[in-house]
N, C-alpha and C positions, 0 to 999 in steps of 0.2 A: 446803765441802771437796770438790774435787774426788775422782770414782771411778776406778777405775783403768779406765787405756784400752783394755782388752779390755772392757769392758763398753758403751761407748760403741758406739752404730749411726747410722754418716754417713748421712746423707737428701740426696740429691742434688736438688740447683735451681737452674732454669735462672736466667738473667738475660741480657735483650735489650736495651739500648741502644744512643744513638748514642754513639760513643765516638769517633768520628776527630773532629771538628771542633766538637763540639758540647758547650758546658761544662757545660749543663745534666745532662747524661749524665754526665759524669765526677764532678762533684757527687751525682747521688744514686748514683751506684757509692762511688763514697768513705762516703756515709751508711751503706749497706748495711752493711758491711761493719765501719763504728764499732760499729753497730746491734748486730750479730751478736757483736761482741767484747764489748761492755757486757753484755748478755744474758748470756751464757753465762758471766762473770765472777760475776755475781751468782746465776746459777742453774749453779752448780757439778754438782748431786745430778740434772741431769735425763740420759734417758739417751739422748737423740737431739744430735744435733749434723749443722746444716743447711751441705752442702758446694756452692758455690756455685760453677758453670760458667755462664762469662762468655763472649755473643756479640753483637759491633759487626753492629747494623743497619744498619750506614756511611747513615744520614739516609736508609734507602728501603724503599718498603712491600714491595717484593719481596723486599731484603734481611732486614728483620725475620721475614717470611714463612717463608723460608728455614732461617734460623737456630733459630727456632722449632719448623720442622719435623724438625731435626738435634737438637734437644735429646729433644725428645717420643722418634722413632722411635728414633735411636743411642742414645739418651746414658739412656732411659726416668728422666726428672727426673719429682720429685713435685708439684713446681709451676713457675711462670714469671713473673718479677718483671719487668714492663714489660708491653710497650715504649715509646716516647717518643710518640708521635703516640697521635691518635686513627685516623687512615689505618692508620695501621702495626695499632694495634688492634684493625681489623673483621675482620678474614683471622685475628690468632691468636685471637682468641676463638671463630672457628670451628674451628679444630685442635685449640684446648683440650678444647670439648663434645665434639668427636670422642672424642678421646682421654681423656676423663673428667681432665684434669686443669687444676685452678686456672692460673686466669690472673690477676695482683693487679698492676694499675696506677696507679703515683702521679701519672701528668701527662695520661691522657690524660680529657680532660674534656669530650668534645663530645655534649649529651645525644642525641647520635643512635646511642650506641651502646647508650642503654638500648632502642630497642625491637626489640635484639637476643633480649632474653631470654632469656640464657644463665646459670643456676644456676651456671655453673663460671667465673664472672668479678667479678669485686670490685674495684670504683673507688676505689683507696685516694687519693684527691685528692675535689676539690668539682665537682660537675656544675654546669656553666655555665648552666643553667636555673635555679639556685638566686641567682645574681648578679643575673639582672635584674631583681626585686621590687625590690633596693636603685638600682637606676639608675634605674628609673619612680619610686621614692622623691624622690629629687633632681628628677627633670623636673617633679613635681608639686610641690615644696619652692617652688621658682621660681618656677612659673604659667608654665612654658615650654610649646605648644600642638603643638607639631612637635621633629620630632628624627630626623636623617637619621644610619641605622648606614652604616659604612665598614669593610667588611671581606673577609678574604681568601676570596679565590676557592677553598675545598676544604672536604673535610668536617670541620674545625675550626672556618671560618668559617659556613660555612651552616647547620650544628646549632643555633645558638643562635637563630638571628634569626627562625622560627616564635615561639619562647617571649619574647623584647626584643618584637616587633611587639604580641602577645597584653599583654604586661605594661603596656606605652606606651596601649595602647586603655583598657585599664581603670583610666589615670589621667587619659582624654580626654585623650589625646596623637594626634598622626597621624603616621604614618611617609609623608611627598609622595615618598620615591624613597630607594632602596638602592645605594649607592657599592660596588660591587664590584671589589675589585683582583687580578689575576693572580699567583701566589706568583712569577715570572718580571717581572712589569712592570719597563720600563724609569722613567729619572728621567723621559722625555718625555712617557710615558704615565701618571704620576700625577701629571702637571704642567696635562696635557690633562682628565683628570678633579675635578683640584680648581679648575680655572678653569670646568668646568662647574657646580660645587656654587657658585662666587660667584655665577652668573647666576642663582641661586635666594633665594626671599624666606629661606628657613631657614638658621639660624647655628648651631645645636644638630649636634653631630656626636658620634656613638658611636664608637669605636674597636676594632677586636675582628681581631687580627690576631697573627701570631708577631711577637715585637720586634722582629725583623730588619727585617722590612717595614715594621713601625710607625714605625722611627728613620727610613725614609729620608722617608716620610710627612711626618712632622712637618718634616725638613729641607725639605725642597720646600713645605709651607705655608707656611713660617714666608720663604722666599724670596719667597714672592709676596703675603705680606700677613695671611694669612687666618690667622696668631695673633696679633693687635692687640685692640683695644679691637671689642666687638658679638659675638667670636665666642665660642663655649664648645665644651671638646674635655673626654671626658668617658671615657677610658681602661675597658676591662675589666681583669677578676685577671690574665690573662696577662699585660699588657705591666705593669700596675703593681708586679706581683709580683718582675716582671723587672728592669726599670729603677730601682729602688729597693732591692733589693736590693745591685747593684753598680751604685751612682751613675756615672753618667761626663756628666762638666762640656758638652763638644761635644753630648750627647745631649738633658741636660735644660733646655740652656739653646734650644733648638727650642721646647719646650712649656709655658713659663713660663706659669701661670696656670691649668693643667688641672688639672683633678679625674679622680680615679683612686679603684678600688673593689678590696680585697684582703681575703681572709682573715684574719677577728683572730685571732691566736694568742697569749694572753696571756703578758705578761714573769716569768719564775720565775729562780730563784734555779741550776736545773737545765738550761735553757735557756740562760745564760748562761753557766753553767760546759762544759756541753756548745759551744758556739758558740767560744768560746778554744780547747779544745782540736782541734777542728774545724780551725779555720783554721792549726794548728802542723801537723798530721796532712797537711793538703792543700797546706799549700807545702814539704814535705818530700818528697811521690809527686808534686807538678808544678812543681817549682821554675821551669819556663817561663813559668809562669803567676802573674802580678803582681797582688795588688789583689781577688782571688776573693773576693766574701761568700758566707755562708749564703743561701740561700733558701725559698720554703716549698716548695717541689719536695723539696727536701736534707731537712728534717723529713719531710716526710709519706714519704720514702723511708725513713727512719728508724723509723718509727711501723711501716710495713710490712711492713719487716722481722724486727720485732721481733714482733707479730701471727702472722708465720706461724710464727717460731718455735714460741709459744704453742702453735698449731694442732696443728704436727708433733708435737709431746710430749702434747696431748691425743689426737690421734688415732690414736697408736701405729703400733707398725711391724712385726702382725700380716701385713700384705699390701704389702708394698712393689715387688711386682714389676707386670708387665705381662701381662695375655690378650692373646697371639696371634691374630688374627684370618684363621679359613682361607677363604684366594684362592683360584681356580683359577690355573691356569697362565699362562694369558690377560691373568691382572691382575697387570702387575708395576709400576705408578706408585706411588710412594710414598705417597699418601694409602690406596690400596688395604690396603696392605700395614700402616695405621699398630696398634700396639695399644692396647687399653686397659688406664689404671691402676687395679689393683684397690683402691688405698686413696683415692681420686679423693674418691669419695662421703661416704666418713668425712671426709677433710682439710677436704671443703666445709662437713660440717654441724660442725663443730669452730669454723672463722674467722668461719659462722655466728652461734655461740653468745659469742665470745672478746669480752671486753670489758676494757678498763687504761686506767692514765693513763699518757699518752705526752706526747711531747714538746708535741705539739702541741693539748691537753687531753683530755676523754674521748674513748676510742677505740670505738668500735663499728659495726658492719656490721648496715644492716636491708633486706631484699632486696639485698645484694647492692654496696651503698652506703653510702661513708662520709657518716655523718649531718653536716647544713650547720653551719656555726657561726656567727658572727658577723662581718657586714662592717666593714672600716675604712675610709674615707672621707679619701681625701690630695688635699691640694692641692697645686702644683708651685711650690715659690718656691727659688729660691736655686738650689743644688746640688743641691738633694734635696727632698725632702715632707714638710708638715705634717698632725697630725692633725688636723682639723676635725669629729669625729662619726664614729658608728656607726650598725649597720643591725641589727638584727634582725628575724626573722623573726614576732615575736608583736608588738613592740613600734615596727617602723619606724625614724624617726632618733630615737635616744634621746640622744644630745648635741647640742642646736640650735646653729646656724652663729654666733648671738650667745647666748654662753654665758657662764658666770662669769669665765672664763679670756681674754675679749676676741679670742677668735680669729678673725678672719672670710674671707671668700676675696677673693683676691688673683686677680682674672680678668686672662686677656689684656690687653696696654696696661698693666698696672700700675696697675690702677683695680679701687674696692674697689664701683664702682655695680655692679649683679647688671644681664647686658645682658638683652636684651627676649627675645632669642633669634631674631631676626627681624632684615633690613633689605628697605630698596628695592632690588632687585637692581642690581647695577653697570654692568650690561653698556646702560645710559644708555635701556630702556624707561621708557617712560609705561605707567600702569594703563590697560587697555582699558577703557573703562566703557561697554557699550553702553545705549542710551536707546531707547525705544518711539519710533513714526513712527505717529501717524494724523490726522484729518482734525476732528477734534471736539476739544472741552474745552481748548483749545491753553493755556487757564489753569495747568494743570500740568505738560503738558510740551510745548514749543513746535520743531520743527524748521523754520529756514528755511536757503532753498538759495536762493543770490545766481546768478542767472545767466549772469554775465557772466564772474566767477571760479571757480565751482562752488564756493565758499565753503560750509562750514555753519555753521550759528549756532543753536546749542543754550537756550533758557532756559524759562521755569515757575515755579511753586512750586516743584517736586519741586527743581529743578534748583537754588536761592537756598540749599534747605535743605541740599543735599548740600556745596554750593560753603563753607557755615560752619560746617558740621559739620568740614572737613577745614582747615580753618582754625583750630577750637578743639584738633587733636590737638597732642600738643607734639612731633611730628616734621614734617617738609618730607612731601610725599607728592604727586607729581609724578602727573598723571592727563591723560587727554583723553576728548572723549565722541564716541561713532561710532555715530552712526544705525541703526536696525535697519533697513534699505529696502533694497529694489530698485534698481537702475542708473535706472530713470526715477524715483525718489523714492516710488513708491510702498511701502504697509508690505510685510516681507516676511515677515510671518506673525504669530502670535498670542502675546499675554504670554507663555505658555505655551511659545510656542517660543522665543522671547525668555529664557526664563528657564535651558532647556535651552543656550541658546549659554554658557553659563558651563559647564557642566557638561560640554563639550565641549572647556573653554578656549579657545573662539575669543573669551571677553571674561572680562575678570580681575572686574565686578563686574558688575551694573543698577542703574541711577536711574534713577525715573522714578515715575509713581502703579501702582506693584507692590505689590500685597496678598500679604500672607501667608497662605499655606495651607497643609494639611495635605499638599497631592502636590508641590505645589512645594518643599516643607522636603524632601523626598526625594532632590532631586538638590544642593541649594544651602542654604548657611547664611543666613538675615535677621539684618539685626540689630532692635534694638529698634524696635518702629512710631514714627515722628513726627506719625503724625493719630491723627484718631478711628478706631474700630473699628465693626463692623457694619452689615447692611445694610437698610437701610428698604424702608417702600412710603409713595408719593408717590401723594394722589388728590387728585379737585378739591373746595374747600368751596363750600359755597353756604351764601344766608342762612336760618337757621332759621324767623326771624320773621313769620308773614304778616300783615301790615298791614291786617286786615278790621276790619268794624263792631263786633266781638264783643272785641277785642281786651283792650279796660278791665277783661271777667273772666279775662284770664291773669295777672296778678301772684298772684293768690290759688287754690289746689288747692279744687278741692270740698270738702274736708272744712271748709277751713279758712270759707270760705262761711256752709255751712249753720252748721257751731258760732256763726261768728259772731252770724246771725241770730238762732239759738234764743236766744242769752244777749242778746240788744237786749229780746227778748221777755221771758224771764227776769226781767233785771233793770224791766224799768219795771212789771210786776206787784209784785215787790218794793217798789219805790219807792210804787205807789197805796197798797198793803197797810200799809203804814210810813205814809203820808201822809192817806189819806180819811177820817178821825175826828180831824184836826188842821189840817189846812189848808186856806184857801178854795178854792187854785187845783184842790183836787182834788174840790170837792163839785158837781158837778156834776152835771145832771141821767144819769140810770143808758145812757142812751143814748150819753154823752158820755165817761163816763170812763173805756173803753179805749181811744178814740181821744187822749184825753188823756195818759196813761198812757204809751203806745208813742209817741206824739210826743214826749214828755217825755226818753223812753229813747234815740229813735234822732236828734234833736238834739243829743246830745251827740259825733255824730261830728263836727260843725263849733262847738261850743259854743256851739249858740245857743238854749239852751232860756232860755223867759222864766220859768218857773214856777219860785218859790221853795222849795224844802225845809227845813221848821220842825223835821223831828225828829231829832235825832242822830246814832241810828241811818241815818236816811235820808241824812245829812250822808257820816257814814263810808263806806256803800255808795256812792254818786255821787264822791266823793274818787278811790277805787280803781278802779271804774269808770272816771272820767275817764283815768287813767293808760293803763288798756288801752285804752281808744280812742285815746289818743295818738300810742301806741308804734306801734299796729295801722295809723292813719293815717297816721304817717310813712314804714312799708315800704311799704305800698299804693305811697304817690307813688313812690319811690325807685324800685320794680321799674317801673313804669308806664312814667317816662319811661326807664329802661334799656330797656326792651322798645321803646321808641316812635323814643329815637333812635341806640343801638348798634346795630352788627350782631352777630348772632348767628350766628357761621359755624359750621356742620357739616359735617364729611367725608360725604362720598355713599355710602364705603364704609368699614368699621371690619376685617372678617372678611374672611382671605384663604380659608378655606374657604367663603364667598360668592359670590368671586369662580369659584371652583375650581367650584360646585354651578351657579352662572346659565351658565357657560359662556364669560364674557367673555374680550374679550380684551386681553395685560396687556405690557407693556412690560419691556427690558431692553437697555442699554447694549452698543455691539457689539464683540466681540469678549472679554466679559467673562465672569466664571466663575459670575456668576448664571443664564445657560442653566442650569446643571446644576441649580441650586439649587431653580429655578422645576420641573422635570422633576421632578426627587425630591420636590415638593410635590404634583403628580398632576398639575398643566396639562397639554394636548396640547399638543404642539410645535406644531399649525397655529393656537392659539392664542397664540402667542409673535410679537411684532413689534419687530422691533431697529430703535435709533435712534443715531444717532453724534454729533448734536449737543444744546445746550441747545435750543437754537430747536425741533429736531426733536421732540422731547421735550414741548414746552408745544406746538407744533399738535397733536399726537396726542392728548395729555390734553382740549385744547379740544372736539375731534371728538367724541369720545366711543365708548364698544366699539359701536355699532351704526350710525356714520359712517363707517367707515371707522379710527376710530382705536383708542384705548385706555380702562380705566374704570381704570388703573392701572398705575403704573413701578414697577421693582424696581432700588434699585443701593445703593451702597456710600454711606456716609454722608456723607463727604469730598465725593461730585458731590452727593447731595442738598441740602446744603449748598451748595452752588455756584449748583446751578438755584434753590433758595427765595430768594435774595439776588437773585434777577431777576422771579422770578413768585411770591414771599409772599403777596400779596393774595390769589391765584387756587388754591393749592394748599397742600398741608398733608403735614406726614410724619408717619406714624400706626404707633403702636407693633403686634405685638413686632418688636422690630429680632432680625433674624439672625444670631449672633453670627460676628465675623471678627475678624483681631488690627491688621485696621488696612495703611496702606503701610509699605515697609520695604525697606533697600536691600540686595540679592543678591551674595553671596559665594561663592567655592567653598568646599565641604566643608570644614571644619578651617581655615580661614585664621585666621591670626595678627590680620588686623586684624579682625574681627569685634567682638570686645570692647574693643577702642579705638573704634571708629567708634560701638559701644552706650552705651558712657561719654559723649560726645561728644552723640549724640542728646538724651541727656537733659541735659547741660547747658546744651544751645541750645534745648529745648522748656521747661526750666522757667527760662529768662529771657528776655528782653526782644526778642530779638532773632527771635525765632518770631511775637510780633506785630507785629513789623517787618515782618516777611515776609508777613505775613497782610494788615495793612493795604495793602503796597504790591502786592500780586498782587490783593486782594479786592475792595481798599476797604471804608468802610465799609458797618456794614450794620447798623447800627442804626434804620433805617426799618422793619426788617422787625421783626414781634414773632416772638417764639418762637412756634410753633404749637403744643406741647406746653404753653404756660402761655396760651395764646387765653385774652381774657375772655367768661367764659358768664353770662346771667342766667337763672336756674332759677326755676319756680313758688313764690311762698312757700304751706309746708303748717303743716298744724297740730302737727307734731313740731316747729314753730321756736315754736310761742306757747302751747304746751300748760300751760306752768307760771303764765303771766301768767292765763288764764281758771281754773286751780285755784285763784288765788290770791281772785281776783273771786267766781268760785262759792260757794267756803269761806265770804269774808268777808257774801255776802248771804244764803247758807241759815243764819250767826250771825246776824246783823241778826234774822232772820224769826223764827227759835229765839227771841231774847230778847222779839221784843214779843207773840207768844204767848203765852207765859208770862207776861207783864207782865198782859195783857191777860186773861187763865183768871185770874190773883188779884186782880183790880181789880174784874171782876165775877162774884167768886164768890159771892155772897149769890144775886143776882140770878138766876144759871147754877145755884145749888143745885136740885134736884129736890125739890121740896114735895109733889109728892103723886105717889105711886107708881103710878099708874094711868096716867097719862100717858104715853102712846106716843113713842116714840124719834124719830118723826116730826116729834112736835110740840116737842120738845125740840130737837131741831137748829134746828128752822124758828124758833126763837126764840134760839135764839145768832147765825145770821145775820143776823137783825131785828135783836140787840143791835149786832152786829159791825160793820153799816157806820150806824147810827145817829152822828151824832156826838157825841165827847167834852165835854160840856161842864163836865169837871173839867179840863181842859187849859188850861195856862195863854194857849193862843191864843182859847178861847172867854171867857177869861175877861178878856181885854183886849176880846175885841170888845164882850163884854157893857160895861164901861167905856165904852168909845166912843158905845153907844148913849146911855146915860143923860148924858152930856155935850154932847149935841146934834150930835154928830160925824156918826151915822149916823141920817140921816133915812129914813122908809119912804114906799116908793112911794107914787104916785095909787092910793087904792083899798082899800091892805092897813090892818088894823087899827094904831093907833096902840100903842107901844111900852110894855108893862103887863107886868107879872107873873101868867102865868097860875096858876092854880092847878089841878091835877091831882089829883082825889079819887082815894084808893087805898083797896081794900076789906083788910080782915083778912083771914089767911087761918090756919087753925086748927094753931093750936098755936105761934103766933107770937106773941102773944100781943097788944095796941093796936096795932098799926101803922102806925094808921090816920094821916097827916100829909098835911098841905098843902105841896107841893113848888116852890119856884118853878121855873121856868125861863125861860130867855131865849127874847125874844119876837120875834125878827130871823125871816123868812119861810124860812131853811133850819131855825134852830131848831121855829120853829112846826109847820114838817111835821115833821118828824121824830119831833119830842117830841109827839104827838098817838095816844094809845095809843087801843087800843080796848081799856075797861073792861071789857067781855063778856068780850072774849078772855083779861084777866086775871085773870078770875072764876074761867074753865075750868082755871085754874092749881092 
């Protein structure tokens, strides 16, 4: 219920637009104004009522200026609703702080007026900083790599394009150049500017411009081609805001296929009834004017208006007047003379604080700025724009371009392929591809110059591989290759500088054997290496083997030597121990049978022992035995003749800090980036000797550091590889390799084709057509062996046969263990100790007597005794005839008869043996 109108207090406010020619202006005056009526319709009971004094900036910074300063000084308003630019903007925002009073702007959006810092200014629209997260969103969508903005020459244009360039970076984008247009250009001067952006490889174009200028833009592109299939035009909130609000057919039928980014202001129910009555409202006060839409200008005019209402009723109307500010006499300019509002400071911290839903969702100011909200993302088809996605600020494109709904974009040409964002420029160059010039390794890259025509004639490795790599892209890519030399063909300087001429763009790429490095990545993009990477050292081998008299003890280590021997020893004691109380071969006279024994033992390394083993045990240990002599004999010969007739190549040098302590002196390929390498390893540079060819390279190695030449080369793996496929036999490439990424062909910064050409790389390296290139630049080289897998023959030690002699070991100290034991219970009567008095002496000295005595309970004495009494075995001239001795034994007490007649065999070993002395048995 409205109060009565004495109680009501008008608040006077300014409002600055363009209003002569400009609809945008008249649109959000008309908002205002709805604004103000709905408000105060609904808010009957408040007691302020906002009186709004309207001044035409007629479209000029001075004019806004102006007018703004007639409000402020004459008319003393409590705020100021505008103006239309962000130009117009920078000048009242300083009258405003002068004046303490708000300045609340719904269009002007160039973020360079925030680092005004003025407390008394509030951007009731979206600061253009806040769009470009959603336009690098899309360039990165893509995999677009560049992206050229186009826009107008003032501080509308140029505010943004710090925070687009910044945004574009941090989605590895590059901005190669900035299309700037005059708000004045003529159609011939944006005819002359867009025929210079065809002569560039980038098709990605940002637009960021007043529509006015945009429409004639697009007209004049779309004249000369450059909205067709390849290219992408990619609109800011201005023009799309504009042009899609009030569609018009001649404007958008220019830009068919463009993506545009605007402010989501979601569809309500209030929106819509507000938007009807809007358009009845304004072709009523402009009946001139045909066809007028809403736009978000007209909202957020709307929203502003309504906000300060708010503000005014919060902040009351305690101080609504002006301080005077005393001048001298002296000072009579109008700025001198302006005053300040005392309610300034309240009205700010009020709009501050004010927060509602408006038309165009939640409303609220934080420093100073309407908070960002969500972008929409329009494609241009038809007469108007599709939605394809949104942008947010947490969340990125939160509806993808292939979505449930089948929507997808409709680019220039009427083609739904997404283009590269790139082409080969028009304007009919060829790629500059400079190539390296020098006098060595011509295997990679080759220049010859025909004399007659001064022809050049480029080829190589390097050259085969680049030629098929750009043959696998799936586009045409027109190139030529240009010498890096001098007028008489000599080089004209170093990779290094060579690599710098791109960076210069005196060459669009390099091919050639260009390694990748860490200073060279500084100026120039690589793409991926097509060789090996790292870089070796190259020394001479020589043969290990000295071919002396002595030679036959090197297959075997001392250790393994000596083991061997002791256990020949070993075992053939074992073997007598086991055998000389059973077998003839071993009853020999006491002189004889260690030489028996170890003959018996060390026979076995050719198996030619004659002597038979009767006992079992003796059986088992010579079994096992046999095997390790076996084994042992067949690496013996194996290493022998390795050792006798392979060579045995060794590097002369292993350690480059050997090289670094002797002082030698070491080699390096000229002109290459191992100088520095060799330098940061500690060499003196007077010990550095550069070589240019392979030739030069194997005499220097041949010489030696204290001929004249070298004890060592230093180079990249790709040459070492080259030289070993000519001099393998004579030198060797010997680890650690120095880590590098390999050759790789040189681009400028950010180029488009980099990641084509890397794709490309590796399809041609991991097929067939790389050893095509190999074999026909290399040939083969299979002759050569890897020096990295050289065959060595090494000593054989006793870590290789340690288990074979535990095995032998074990098996004869069991052997020994059982017939011991056999042997302590067979003649246990005999071994008993019968009389206590008997010294320990005489006790052993008769288990030894017993011990090699022999067995004539053995089944072998007991065939021989057989033999004899069969006439088998006759006795010599001389020895007694073959009888049964008989051996008196005496009693011995406590034994009790004893006394027996023994026979034994009567054969001339038995006879000795068995031939006791009775005394001595007495003593027992």
């Amino acid at each position: 219920m409205a109060k009565n109108s004495t109680s009501i207090i008008p608040v006077k406010v300014g409002v600055v637009l363009d209003l002569d020619n400009d609809l945008d202006g008249k649109i959000g005056l008309s908002c205002i104004n709805m604004s103000l009526s709905d408000f105060y319709d609904t808010h009957g009971d408040y007691k302020t009522r906002l009186v709004l004094i309207t001044r035409d900036s007629k479209n000029d910074v001075a004019g806004a200026a102006a007018a703004a300063l007639d409000l402020i000084k004459n008319v003393e308003v409590q705020a100021i609703i505008g103006p239309t630019t962000s130009m117009q903007a920078n000048f009242v925002i300083e009258l405003g702080e002068k004046a303490q009073v708000p300045i609340i702007s719904f269009s002007a959006s160039s973020p360079s007026l925030t680092s005004i810092r003025s407390p008394f200014f509030f951007r009731a629209t979206q600061n253009d900083s806040t769009q470009v997260n959603a336009i690098s969103a899309l360039v990165q969508a893509f995999g677009w790599r560049e992206a050229v903005p186009i826009y107008i020459d003032n501080e509308y244009g140029q505010g943004v394009i710090p925070y687009l360039t910044d945004a574009l970076q941090a989605v590895d984008a590059r901005v190669p150049y900035r299309s700037v247009m005059s708000p004045s250009a003529t159609d011939d001067q944006i005819v002359s500017e867009l025929y210079k952006l065809m002569t560039m490889q980038t098709r990605v174009f940002i637009v960021h411009m007043f529509p006015s200028l945009g429409a004639r833009v697009f007209a004049k592109a779309k004249e000369i081609g450059m909205v067709s299939e390849g290219y992408v035009w990619i609109m800011t909130d201005g023009l799309t805001a504009e042009f899609f609000s009030s569609p018009n057919a001649s404007v958008t039928n220019t830009m068919q296929g463009a993506l545009g980014v605007k402010p989501y202001v979601p569809r309500t129910k209030d929106l819509e009834t507000f938007r009807i009555r809007w358009k009845r409202k304004f072709q009523q006060d402009n009946p001139d004017i045909v066809d007028a839409e809403l736009n978000i200008f007209g909202l957020w005019a709307y929203d502003a208006a309504t906000a300060l209402a708010l503000a005014v009723e919060k902040a009351g109307t305690a101080n609504l007047g002006f301080q005077k500010t005393n001048v001298s006499s002296n000072s009579s300019t109008d700025l001198a003379t302006l005053g300040v509002s005392l309610n300034g400071p309240n009205l700010v911290q009020a709009l501050s604080n004010i927060s509602f839903k408006g038309l165009t969702g939640d409303y609220l100011f934080d420093n100073g700025q309407l908070q960002s909200s969500a972008f929409q993302i329009i494609n241009v088809n038809g007469n108007g724009g599709r939605e394809i996605g949104f942008w947010t600020s947490t969340k990125g494109i939160v509806k993808t371009l292939n979505s449930t709904n089948n929507m997808t974009v409709i680019w220039p040409g009427d083609t739904t392929s997404v283009p590269r964002g790139w082409e080969i420029p028009t304007n009919g160059k060829k790629l500059r591809i400079g190539v390296p010039v020098k006098h060595g390794f011509s295997e990679f890259v080759k220049v010859t110059i025909d004399p007659s025509s001064n022809t050049k004639t480029v080829a190589g490795y390097s050259i085969d591989v680049f030629d098929s790599v750009v043959k696998a892209l799936p586009y045409a890519l027109p190139y030529e290759y240009i010498p890096f030399a001098k007028p008489d063909g000599e080089p004209a300087g170093t990779y290094n500088d060579l690599i710098y001429q791109v960076y210069l763009k005196k060459f669009d790429a390099v091919v050639g054997d260009t390694t990748i490095i860490f200073n060279r990545s500084q100026y120039v993009d690589f793409t991926l290496p097509y060789t090996e990477s790292g870089v070796s050292m190259i020394v001479p081998i020589v043969d290990s083997n000295s071919k002396n008299a002595w030679v036959f003890l090197r297959p075997l280590t001392w250790d393994l030597w000596v083991t061997s021997f002791c256990f020949f020893i070993f075992v053939g004691f074992v073997i007598w121990v086991l055998e000389h109380r059973i077998n003839e071969d071993f009853r020999v006279p006491a002189s004889h049978q260690a030489g028996t024994s170890f003959w018996f033992s060390f026979s076995t390394m050719v198996f030619a022992q004659r002597e038979t083993v009767v006992s079992n045990l003796s059986r088992a240990v010579v079994i096992i035995w046999c095997f390790v002599v076996l084994i042992l004999t067949q690496s013996y010969t194996a290493s022998l003749a390795s050792l006798l007739t392979v060579q045995q190549l060794r590097p002369t040098v292993t350690d480059v800090n050997e090289l670094i302590k002797k002082g030698e002196y070491v080699g390096y390929r000229e002109g290459s980036f191992v100088q520095g390498i060799l330098l940061d390893l500690g060499f003196a540079e007077s010990k550095l000797i550069v070589y240019s060819t392979t030739e030069q390279w194997g005499d220097l190695l041949s010489k030696g550091s204290g001929n004249g030449g070298i004890a060592a080369a230093f180079d990249e793996v790709p040459y070492t590889r080259l030289f070993l496929s000519k001099y393998c036999s004579k030198y060797a490439m010997i680890d650690p390799t120095f880590k590098t990424d390999g050759f790789g062909f040189a681009f400028p910064k950010g180029s488009p084709l980099v990641p084509d050409v890397s794709r490309a790389v590796l399809y041609i390296t991991e097929g067939d057509k790389m050893k095509e290139i190999e074999k026909a630049r290399f040939g083969k080289q299979s002759n050569c062996p890897d020096s990295s897998t050289s065959v060595t023959s090494n000593s054989l030690s006793l870590k290789s046969f340690w288990g074979l002699f535990l095995i032998a070991g074990v098996a004869s100290l069991l052997a020994l263990i059982i017939f011991i034991v056999m042997f302590v219970y067979k003649e246990r009567k005999v071994l008993r100790p019968l009389n206590s008095t008997v010294s320990i002496r005489r006790k052993v000295s008769n288990f030894f007597r017993i011990f090699i005595q022999r067995d004539l309970k053995s089944h072998t004495s007991r065939k021989s005794g057989l033999n004899d009494s069969e006439g088998t075995s006759l006795p010599s001239m001389g020895e007694p005839s073959p009888s049964a001795y008989s051996v008196q034994t005496t009693s011995f007490p406590g034994d009790g008869d004893l006394s027996s007649t023994k026979s034994v065999d009567s054969s001339p070993d038995c006879q000795t043996s068995q031939e006791f002395d009775t005394g001595k048995l007495i003593d027992l």
